[in-house]
gemmi code that builds the backbone of each chain (N, CA, C; Angstrom):
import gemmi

chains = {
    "A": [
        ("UNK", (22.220, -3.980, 11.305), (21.129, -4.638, 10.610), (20.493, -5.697, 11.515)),
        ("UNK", (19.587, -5.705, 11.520), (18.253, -7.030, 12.268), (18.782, -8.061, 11.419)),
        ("UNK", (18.796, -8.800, 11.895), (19.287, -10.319, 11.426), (18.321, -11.618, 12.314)),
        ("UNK", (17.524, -12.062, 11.035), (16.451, -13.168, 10.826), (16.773, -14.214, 11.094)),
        ("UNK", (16.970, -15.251, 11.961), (17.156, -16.439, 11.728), (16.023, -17.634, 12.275)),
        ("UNK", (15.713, -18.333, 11.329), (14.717, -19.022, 11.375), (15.411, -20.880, 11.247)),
        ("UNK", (13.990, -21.216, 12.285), (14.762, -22.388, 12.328), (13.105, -23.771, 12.224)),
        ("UNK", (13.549, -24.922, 11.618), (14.379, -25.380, 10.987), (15.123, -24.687, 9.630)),
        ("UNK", (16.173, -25.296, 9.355), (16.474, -24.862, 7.862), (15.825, -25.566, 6.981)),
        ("UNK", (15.196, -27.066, 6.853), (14.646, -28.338, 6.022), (13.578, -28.946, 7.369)),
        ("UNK", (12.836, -29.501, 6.876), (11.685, -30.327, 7.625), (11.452, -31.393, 6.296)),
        ("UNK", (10.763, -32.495, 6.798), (10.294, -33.377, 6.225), (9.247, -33.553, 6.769)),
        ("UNK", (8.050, -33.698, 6.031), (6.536, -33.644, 6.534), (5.675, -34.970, 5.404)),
        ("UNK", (4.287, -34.830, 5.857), (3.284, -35.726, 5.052), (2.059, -34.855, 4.758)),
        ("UNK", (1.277, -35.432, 3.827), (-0.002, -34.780, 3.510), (-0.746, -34.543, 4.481)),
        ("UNK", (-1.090, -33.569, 5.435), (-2.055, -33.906, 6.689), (-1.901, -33.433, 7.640)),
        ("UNK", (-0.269, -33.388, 8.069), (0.488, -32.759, 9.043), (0.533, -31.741, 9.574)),
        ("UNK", (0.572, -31.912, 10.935), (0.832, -29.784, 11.273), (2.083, -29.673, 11.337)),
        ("UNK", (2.554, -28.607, 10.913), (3.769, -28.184, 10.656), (4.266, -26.394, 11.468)),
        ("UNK", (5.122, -26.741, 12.072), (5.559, -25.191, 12.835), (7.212, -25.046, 12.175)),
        ("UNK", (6.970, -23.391, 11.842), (8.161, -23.087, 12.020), (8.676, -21.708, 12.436)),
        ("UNK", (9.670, -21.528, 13.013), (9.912, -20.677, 13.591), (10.788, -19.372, 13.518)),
        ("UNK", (10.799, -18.779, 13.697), (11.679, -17.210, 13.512), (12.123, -16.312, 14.808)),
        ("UNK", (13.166, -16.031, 14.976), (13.691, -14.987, 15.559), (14.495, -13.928, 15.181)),
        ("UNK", (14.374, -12.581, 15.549), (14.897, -11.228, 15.605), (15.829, -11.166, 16.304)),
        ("UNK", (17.034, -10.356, 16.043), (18.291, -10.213, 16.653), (17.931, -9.104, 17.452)),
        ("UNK", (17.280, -7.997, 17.159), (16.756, -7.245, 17.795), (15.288, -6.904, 17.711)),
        ("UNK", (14.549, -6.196, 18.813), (13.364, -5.795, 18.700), (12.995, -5.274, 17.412)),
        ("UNK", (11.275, -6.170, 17.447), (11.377, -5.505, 15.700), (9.037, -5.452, 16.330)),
        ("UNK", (9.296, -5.663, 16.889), (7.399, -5.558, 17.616), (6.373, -6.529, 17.277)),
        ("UNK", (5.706, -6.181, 16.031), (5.250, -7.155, 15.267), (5.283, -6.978, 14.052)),
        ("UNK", (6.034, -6.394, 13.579), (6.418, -6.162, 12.429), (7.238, -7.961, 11.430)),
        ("UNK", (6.328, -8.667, 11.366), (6.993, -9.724, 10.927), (6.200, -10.393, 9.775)),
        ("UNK", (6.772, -10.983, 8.781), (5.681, -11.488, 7.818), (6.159, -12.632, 7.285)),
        ("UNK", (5.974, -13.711, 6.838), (5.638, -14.899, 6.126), (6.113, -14.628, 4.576)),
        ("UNK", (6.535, -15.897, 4.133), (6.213, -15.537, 2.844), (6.468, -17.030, 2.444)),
        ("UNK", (5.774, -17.756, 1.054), (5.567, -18.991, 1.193), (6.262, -18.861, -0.806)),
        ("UNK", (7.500, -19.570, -1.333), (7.976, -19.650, -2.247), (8.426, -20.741, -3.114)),
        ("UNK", (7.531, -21.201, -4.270), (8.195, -22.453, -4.874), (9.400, -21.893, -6.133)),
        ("UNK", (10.228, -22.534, -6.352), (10.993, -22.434, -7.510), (10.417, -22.371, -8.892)),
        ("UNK", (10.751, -21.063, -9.428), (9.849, -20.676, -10.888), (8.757, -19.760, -10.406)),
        ("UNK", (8.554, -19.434, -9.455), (7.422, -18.977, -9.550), (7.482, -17.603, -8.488)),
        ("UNK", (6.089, -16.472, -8.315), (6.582, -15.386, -7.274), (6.580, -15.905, -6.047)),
        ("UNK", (7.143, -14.962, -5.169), (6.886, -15.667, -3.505), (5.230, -14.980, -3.431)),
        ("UNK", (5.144, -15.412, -2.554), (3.714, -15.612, -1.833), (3.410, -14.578, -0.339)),
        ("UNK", (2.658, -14.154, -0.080), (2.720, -13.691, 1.117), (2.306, -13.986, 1.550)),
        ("UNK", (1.906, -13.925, 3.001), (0.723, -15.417, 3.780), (0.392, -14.735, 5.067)),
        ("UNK", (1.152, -14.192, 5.552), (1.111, -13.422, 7.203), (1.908, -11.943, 7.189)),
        ("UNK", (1.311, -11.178, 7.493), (2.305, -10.353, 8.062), (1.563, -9.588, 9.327)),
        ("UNK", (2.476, -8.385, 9.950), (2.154, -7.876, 11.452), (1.752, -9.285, 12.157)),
        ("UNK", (2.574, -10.845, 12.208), (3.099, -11.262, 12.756), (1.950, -12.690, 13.214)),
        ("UNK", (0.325, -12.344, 12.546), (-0.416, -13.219, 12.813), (-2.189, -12.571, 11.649)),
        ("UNK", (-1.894, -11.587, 10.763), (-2.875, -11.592, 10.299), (-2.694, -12.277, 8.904)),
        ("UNK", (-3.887, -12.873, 8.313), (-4.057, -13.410, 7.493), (-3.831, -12.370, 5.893)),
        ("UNK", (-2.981, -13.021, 4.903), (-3.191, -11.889, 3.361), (-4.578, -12.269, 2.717)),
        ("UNK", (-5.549, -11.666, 2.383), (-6.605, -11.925, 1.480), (-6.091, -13.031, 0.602)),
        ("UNK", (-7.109, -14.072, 0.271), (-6.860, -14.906, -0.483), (-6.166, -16.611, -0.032)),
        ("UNK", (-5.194, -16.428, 1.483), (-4.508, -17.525, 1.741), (-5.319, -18.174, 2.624)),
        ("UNK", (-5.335, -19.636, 2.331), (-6.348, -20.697, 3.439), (-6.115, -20.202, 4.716)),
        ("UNK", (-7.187, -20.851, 5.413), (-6.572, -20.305, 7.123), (-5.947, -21.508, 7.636)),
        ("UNK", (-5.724, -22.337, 7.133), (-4.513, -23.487, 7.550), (-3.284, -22.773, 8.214)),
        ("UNK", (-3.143, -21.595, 7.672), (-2.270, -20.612, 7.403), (-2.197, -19.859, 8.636)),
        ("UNK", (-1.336, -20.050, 9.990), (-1.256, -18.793, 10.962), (0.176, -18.804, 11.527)),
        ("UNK", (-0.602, -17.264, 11.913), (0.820, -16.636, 12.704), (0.344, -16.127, 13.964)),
        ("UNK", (1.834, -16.651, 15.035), (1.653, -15.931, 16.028), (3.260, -15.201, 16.621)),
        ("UNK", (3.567, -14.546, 17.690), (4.470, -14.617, 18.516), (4.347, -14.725, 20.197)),
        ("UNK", (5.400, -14.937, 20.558), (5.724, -15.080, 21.890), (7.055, -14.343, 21.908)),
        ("UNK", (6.748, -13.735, 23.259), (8.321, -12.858, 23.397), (8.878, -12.973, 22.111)),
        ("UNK", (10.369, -13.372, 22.134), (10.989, -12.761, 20.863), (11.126, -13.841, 19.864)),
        ("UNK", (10.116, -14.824, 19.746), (9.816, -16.091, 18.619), (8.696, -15.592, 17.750)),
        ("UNK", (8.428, -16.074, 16.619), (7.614, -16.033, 15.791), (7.293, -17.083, 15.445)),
        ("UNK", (6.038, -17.996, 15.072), (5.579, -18.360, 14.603), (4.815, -18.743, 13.580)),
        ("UNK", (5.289, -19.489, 12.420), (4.574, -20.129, 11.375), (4.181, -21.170, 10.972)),
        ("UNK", (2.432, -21.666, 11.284), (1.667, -22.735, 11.702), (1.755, -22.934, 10.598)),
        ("UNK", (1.409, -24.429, 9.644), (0.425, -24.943, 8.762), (-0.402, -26.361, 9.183)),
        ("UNK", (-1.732, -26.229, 9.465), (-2.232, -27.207, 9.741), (-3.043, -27.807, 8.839)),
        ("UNK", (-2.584, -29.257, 8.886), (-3.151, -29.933, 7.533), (-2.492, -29.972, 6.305)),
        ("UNK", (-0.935, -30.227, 6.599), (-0.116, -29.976, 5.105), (-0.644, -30.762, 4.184)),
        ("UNK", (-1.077, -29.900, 3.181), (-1.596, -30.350, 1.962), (-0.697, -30.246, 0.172)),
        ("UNK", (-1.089, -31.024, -0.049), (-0.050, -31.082, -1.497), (0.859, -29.776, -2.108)),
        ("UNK", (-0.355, -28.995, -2.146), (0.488, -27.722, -3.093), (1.410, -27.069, -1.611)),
        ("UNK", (1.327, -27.351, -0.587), (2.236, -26.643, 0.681), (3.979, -26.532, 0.919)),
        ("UNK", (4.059, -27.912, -0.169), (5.361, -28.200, -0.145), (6.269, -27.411, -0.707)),
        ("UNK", (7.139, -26.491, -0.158), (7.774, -24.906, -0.365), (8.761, -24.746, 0.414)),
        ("UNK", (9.557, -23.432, -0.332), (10.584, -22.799, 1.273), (9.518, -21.644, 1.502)),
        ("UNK", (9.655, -21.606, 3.028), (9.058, -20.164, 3.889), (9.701, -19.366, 4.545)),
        ("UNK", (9.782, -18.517, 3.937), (10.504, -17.118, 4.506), (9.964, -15.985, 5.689)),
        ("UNK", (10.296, -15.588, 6.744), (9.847, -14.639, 7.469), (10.889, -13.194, 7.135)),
        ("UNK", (10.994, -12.100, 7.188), (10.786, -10.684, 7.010), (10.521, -9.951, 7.926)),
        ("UNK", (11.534, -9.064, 8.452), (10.973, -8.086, 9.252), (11.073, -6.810, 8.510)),
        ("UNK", (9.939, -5.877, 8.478), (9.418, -4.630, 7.845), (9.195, -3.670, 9.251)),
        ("UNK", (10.216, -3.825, 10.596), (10.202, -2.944, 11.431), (11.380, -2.013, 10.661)),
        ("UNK", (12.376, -2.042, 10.456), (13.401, -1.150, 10.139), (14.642, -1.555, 8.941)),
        ("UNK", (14.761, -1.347, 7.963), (15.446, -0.848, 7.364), (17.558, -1.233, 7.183)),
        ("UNK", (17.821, -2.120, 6.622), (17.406, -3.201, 5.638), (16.299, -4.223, 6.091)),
        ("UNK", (15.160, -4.306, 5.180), (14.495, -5.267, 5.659), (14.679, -6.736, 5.373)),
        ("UNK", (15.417, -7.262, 6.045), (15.648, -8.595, 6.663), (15.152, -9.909, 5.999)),
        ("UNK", (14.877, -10.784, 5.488), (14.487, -12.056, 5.176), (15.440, -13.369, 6.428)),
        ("UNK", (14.973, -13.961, 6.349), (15.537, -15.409, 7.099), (15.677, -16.370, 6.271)),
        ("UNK", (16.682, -17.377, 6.572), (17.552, -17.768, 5.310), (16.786, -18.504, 4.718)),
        ("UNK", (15.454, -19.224, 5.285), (14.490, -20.078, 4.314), (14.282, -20.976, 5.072)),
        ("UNK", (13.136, -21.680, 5.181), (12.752, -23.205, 5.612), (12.132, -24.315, 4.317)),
        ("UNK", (13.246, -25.241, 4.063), (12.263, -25.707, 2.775), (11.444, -26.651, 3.707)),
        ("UNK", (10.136, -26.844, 3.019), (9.493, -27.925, 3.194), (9.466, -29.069, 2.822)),
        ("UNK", (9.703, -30.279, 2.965), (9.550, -31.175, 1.424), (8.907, -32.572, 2.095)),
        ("UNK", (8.569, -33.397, 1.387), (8.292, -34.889, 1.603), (8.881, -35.513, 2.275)),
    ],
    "B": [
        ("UNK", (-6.787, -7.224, -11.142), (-5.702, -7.784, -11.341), (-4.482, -7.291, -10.404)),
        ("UNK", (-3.587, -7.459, -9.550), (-2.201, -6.846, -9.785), (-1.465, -8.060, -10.503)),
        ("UNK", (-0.671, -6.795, -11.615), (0.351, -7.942, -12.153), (1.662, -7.277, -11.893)),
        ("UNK", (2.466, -7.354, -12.032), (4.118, -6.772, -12.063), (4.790, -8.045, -13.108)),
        ("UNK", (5.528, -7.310, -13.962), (5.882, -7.571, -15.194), (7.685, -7.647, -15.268)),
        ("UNK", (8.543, -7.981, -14.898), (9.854, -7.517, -15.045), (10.684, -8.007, -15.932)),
        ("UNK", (11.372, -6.989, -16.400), (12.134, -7.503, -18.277), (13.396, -6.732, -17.700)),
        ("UNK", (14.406, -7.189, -18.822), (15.830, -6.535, -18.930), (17.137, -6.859, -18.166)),
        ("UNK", (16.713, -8.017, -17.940), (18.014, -9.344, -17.098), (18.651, -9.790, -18.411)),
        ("UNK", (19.463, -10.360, -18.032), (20.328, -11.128, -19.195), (21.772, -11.790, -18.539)),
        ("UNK", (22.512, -11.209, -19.919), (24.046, -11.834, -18.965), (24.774, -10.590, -19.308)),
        ("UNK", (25.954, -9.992, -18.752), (26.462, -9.377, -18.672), (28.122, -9.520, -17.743)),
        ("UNK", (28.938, -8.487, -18.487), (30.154, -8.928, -18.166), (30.883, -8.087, -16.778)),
        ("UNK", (31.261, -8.663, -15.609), (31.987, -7.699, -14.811), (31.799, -6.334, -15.208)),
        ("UNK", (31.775, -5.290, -13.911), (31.933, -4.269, -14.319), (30.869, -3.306, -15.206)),
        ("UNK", (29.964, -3.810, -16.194), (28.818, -3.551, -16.570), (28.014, -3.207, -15.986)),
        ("UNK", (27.030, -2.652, -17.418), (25.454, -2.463, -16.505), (24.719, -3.102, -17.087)),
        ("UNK", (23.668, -2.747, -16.552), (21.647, -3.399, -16.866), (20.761, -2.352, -16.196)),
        ("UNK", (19.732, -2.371, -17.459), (18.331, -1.752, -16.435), (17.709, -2.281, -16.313)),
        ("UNK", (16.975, -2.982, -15.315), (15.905, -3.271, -15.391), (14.731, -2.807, -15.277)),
        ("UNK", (13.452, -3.330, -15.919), (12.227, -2.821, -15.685), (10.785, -3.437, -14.983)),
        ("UNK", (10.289, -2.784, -14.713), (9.209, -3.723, -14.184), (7.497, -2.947, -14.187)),
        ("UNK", (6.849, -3.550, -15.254), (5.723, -2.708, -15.795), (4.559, -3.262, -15.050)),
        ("UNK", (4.127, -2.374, -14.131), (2.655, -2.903, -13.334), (1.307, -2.093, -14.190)),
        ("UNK", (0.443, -2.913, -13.202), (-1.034, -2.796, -13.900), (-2.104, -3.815, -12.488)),
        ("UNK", (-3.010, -2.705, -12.513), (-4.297, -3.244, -11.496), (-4.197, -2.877, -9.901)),
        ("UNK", (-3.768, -1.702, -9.954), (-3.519, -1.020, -9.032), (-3.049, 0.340, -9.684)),
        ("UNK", (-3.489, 1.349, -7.908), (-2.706, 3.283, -8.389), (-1.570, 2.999, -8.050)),
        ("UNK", (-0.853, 2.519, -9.167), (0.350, 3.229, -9.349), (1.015, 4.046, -7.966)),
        ("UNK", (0.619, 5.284, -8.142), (1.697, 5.809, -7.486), (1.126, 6.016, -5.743)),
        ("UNK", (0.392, 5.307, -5.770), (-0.349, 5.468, -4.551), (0.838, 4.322, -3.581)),
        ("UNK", (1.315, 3.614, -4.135), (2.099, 2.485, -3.657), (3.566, 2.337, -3.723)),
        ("UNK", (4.610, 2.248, -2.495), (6.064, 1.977, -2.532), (6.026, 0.459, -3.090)),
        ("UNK", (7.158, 0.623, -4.049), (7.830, -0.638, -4.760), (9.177, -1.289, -4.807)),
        ("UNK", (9.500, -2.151, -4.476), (10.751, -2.796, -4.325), (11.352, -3.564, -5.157)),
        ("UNK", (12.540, -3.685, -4.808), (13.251, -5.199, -5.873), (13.896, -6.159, -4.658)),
        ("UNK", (13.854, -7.040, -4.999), (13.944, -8.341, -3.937), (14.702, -8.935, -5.128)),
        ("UNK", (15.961, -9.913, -4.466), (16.671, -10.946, -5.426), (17.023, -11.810, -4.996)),
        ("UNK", (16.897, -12.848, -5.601), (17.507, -14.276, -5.208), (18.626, -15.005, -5.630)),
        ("UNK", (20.259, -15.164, -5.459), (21.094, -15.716, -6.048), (20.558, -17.315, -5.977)),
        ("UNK", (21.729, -17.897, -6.978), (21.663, -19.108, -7.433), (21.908, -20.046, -5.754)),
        ("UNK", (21.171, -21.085, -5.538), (21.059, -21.722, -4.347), (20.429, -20.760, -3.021)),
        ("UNK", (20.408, -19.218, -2.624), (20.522, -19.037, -1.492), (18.853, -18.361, -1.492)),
        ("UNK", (18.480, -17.431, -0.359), (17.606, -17.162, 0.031), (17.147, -15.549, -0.733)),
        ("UNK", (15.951, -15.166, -0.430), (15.130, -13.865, -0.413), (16.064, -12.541, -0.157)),
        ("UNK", (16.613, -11.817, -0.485), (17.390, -10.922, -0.195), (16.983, -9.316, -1.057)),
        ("UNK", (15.922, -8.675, 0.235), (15.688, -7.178, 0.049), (17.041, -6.198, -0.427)),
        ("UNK", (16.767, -5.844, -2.175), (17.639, -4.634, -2.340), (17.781, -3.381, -1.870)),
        ("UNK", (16.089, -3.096, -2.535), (15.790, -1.642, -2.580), (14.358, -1.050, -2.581)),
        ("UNK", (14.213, -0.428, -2.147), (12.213, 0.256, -2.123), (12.316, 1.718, -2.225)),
        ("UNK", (11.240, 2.406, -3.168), (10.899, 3.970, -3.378), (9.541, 4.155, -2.979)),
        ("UNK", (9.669, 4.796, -2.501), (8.172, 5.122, -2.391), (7.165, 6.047, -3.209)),
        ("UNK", (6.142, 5.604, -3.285), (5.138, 6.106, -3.885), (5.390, 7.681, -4.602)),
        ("UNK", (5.413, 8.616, -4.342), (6.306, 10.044, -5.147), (7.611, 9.502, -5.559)),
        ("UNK", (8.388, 9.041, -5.007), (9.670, 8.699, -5.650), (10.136, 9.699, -5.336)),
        ("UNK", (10.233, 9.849, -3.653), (11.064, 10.956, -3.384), (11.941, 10.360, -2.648)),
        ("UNK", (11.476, 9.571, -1.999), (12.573, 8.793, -0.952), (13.093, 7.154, -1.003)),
        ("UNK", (14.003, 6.877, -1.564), (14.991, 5.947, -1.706), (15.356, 5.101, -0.741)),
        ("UNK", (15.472, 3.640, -0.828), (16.303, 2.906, 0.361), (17.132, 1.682, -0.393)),
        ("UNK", (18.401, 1.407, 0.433), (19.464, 0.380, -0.180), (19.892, -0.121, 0.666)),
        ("UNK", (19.854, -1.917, 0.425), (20.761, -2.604, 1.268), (22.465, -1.680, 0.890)),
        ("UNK", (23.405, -2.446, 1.488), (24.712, -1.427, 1.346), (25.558, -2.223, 0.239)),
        ("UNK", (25.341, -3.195, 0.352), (25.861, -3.798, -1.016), (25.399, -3.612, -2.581)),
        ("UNK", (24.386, -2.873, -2.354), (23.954, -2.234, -3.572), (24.275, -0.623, -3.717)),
        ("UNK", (24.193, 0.072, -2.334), (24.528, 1.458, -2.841), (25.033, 1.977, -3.180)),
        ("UNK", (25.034, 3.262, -4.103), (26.230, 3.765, -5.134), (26.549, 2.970, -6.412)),
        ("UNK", (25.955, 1.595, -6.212), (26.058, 0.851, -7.525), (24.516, 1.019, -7.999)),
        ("UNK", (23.406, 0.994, -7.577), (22.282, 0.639, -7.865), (21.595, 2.083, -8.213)),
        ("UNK", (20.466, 1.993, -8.854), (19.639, 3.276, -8.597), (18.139, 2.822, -9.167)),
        ("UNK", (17.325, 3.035, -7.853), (16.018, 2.673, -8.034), (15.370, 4.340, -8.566)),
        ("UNK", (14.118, 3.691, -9.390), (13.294, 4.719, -9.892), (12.456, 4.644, -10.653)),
        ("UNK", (10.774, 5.791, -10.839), (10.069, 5.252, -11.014), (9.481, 6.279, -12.258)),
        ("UNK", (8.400, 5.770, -13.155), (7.454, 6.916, -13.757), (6.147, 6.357, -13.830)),
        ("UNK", (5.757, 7.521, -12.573), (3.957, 7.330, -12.065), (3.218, 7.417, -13.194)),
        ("UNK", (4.093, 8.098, -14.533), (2.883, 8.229, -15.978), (3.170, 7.043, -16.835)),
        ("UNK", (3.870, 6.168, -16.562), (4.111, 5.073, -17.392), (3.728, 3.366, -16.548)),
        ("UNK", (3.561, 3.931, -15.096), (3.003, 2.571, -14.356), (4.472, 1.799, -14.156)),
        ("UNK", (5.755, 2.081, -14.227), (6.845, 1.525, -14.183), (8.075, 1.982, -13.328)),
        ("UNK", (8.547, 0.417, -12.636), (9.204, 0.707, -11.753), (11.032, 0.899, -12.300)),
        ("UNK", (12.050, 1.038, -12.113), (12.928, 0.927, -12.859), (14.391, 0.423, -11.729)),
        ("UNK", (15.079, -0.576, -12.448), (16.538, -0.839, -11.169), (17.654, -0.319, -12.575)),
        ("UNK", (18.111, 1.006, -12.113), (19.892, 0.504, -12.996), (21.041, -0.007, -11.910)),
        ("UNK", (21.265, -0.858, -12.650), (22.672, -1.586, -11.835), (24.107, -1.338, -12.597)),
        ("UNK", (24.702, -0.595, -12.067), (26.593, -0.437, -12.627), (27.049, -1.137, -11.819)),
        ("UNK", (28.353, -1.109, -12.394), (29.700, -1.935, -11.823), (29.073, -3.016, -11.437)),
        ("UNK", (28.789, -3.992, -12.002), (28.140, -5.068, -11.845), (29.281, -6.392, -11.406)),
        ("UNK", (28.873, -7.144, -9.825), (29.366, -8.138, -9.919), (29.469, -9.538, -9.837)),
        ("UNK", (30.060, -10.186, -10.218), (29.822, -11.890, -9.964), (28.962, -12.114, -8.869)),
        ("UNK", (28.967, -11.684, -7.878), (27.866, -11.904, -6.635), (26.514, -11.542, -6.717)),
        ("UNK", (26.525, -10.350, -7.757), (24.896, -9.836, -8.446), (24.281, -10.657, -8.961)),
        ("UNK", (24.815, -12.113, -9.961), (24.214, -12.868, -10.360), (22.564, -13.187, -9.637)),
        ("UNK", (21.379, -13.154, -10.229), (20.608, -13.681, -9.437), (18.955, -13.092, -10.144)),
        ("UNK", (18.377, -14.159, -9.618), (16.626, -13.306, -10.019), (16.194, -12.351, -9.659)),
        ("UNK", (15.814, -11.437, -10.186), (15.480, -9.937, -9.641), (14.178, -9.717, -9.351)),
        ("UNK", (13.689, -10.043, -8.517), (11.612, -9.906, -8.317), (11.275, -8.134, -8.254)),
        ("UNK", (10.205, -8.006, -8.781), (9.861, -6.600, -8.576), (8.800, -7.023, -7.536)),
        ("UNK", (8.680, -6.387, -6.220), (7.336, -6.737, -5.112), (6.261, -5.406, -4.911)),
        ("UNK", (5.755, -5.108, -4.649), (4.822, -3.608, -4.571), (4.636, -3.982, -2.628)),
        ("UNK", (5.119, -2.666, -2.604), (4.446, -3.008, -0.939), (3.116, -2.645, -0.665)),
        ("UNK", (2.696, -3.315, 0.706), (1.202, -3.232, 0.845), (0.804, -2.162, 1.105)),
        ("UNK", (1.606, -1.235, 1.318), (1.495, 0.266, 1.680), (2.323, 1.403, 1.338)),
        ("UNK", (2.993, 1.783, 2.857), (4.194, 2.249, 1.917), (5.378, 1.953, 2.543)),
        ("UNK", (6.665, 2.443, 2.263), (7.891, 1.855, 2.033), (7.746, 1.183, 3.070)),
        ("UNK", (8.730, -0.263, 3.059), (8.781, -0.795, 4.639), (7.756, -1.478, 5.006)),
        ("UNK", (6.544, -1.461, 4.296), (5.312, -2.611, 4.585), (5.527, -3.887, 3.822)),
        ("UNK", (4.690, -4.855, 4.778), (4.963, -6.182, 3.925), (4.621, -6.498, 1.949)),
        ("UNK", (5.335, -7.225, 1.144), (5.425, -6.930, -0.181), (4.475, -8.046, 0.105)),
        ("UNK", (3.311, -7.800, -0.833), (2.012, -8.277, -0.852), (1.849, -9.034, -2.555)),
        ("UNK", (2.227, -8.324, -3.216), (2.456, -8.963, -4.506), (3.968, -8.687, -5.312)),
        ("UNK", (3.964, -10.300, -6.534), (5.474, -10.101, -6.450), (5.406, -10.335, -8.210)),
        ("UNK", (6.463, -10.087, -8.730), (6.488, -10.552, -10.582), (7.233, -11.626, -9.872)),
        ("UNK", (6.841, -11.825, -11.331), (7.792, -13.712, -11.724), (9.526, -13.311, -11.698)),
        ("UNK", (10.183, -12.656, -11.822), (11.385, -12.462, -11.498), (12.126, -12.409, -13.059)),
        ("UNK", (13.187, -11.674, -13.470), (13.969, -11.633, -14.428), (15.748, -11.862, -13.942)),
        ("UNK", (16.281, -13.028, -14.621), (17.474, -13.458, -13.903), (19.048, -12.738, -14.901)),
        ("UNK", (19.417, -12.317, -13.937), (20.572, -11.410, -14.346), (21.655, -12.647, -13.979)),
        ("UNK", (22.531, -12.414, -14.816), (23.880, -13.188, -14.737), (25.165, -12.426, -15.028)),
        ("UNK", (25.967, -12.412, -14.407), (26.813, -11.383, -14.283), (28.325, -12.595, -14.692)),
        ("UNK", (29.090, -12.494, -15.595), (29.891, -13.513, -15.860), (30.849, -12.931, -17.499)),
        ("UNK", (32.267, -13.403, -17.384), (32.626, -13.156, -18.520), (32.728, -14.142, -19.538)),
    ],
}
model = gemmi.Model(1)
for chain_id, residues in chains.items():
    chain = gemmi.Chain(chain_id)
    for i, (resn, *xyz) in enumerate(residues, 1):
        res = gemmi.Residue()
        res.name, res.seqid = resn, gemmi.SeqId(i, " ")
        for name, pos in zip(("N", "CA", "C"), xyz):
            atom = gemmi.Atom()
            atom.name, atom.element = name, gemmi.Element(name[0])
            atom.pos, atom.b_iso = gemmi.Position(*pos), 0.0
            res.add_atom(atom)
        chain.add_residue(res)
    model.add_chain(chain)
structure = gemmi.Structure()
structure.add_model(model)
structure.setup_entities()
């Protein structure tokens, strides 16, 4: 199994802030990688996937990129409703993978 | 609209079952692979299972297989999880997600989740 691990596990941020966080693949997975942005009570969110395109509907505060075998998940301008855990996903192969979470908080 | 709808969590004792269901609308149906995603109490996002669009082809993390069985009816718009031998570690919210395509694409929309509790 591909095994996700994303790092930080917790951040502490402010209204305004750019915020990165990051993901890596245990093994090659291409760009097969996606985002996902989740408050408690409620569905997760999708925000990025194939590793830097935008989902219909999410601000473009909102990006993704990679480098070699890192991933990237920007938010620039943390704004109120942002404060969440974010999950990355790889949908190259089968179990598909989640990373253990990044909460966001104050 | 897409909505995804999921009912039929509860509590249940070791060893048991549950079905769950999950009734979509605002989208073709069967044009689209669908999954269940769950979340235990404290931990993270954890992919079960996805069918794809005919509901011919099946996928399982391994801690679900042989216990689980995903499935669908393209004439009723509904996705379906039965879970046997149910255990204390199953505890958890059950999301129904629709993938953006098919099996194995990113889950683009998700239900509000129905929370199973597995406990005597």
């Amino acid at each position: 199994d591909i095994q996700m691990t994303q790092s930080p596990s917790s951040l502490s941020a402010s209204v305004g802030d750019r915020v990165t966080i990051t993901c890596r693949a245990s093994q090659f997975i291409s760009s097969y990688l996606n985002w996902y942005q989740h408050k408690s009570g409620k569905a997760p969110k999708l925000l990025i996937y194939d590793a830097s395109a935008l989902q219909s509907g999410v601000p473009s505060r909102f990006s993704g990129s990679e480098s070699g075998p890192d991933f990237t998940l920007t938010i620039n301008s943390l704004q109120p409703e942002d404060f969440a855990t974010y999950y990355c996903q790889q949908s190259y192969s089968s179990p598909w993978t989640f990373g253990q979470g990044t909460k966001v908080e104050v | 609209e897409v909505l995804l709808l999921e009912s039929g969590g509860g509590l249940v004792q070791p060893g048991g079952s549950l079905r769950l269901s999950c009734a979509a609308s605002g989208f073709t149906f069967r044009s689209y692979a669908l999954s269940w995603v769950r979340q235990a109490p404290g931990k993270g996002l954890e992919w079960i299972s996805t069918l794809s669009g005919s509901g011919s082809t099946a996928y399982y993390t391994d801690s679900v297989r042989d216990r689980f069985t995903i499935s669908r009816d393209n004439s009723k718009d509904t996705l379906y999880l039965q879970m046997n031998s149910l255990r204390a570690e199953d505890t958890a919210i059950y999301y129904c997600a629709k993938d953006r395509s098919n099996a194995g694409a990113p889950f683009d929309y998700w239900g509000q989740g129905t929370l199973v509790t597995v406990s005597s």
